[in-house]
N, C-alpha and C positions, 0 to 999 in steps of 0.2 A: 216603659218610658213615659207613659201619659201622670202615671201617679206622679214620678219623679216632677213632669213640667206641672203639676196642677198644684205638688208641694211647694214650688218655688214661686209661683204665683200667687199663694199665699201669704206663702213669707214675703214679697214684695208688697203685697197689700197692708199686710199688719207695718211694716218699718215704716211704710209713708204715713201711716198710721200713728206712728208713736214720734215721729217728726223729728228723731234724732237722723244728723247727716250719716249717720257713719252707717248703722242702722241703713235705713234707704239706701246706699250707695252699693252696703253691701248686697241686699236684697235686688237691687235691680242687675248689678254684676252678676250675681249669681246664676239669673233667669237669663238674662244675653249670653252669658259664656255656656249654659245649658243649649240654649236654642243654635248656636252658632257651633258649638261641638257635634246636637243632632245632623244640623243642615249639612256636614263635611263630610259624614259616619262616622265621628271620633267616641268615644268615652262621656258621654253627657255628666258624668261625677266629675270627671276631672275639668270638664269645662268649666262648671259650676264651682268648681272648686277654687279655680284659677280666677276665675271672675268676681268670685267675689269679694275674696280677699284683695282685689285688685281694686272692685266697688269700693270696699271699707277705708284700702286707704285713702281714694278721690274725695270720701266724704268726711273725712277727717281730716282733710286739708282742709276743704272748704268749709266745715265748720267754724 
């Protein structure tokens, strides 16, 4: 589970990095619905999964 959060932390890093909304929203989605899957015992893929696609579209709105 550590590689999983330290891959999404990454990828968070790099999206605010490249300063596209959709990018960042998805990246920060992804590591909240990771962390908030762990915090429950749920499936951390599917949190991340759910999240970020969740991310992507908030930030494709507000782009």
């Amino acid at each position: 589970m550590r590689k999983t959060m330290a891959s999404l932390l990454i990828l968070a890093s790099a999206a605010m990095i490249a300063g596209c909304s959709t990018l960042t929203g998805a990246g920060v989605g992804a590591a909240g619905g990771a962390g908030v899957a762990a915090a429950t015992g749920e499936d951390v893929k599917d949190g991340a999964l759910i999240g970020g696609a969740a991310g992507a579209v908030v930030g494709t709105i507000a782009d």
